[in-house]
N, C-alpha and C positions, 0 to 999 in steps of 0.2 A: 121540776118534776111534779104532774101530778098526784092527786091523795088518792083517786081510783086505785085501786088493790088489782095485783101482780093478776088473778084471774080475771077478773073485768078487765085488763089491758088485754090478754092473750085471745077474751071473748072478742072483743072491739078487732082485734088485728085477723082473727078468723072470718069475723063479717066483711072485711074488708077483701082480702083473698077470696073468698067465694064470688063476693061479687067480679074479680077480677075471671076469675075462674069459667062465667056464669058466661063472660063475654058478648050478653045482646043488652046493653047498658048502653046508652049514646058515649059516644068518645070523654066528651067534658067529664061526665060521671063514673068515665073505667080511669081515665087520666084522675080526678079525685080521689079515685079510692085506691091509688097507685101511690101517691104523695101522702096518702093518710097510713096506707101500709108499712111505709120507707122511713115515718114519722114513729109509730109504733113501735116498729121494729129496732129502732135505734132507742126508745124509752126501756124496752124489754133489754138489751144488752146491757143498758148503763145499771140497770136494776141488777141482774145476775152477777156483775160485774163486782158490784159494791156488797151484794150477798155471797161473791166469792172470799173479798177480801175479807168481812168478816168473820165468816168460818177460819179462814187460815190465821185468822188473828187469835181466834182462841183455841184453834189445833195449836197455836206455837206456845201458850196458855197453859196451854194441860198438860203439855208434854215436857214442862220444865219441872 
């Protein structure tokens, strides 16, 4: 996992979508920023993911 911070990952993934978005990109560079999206996107879940489990680790925490 990268050290970049949860909002600089979602900035980088929104530049990424735009450019997809933008569509007059040569193919090479919409195909790039298609694999850098897909890349993102699964850093951003695994993040959520692991700040899920820690919430529910200390809701079970608090509630005992």
């Amino acid at each position: 996992m990268s050290d970049r911070g949860f909002d600089e990952l979602l900035a980088d993934l929104e530049k990424s979508i735009a450019q997809l978005a933008g569509g007059t990109a040569p193919l090479e560079e919409l195909v790039a920023a298609h694999q850098q999206a897909v890349k993102l996107l699964a850093e951003a879940q695994s993040r959520l993911a692991q700040l899920k489990a820690r919430a529910d680790d200390t809701s079970k925490l608090l509630s005992q």
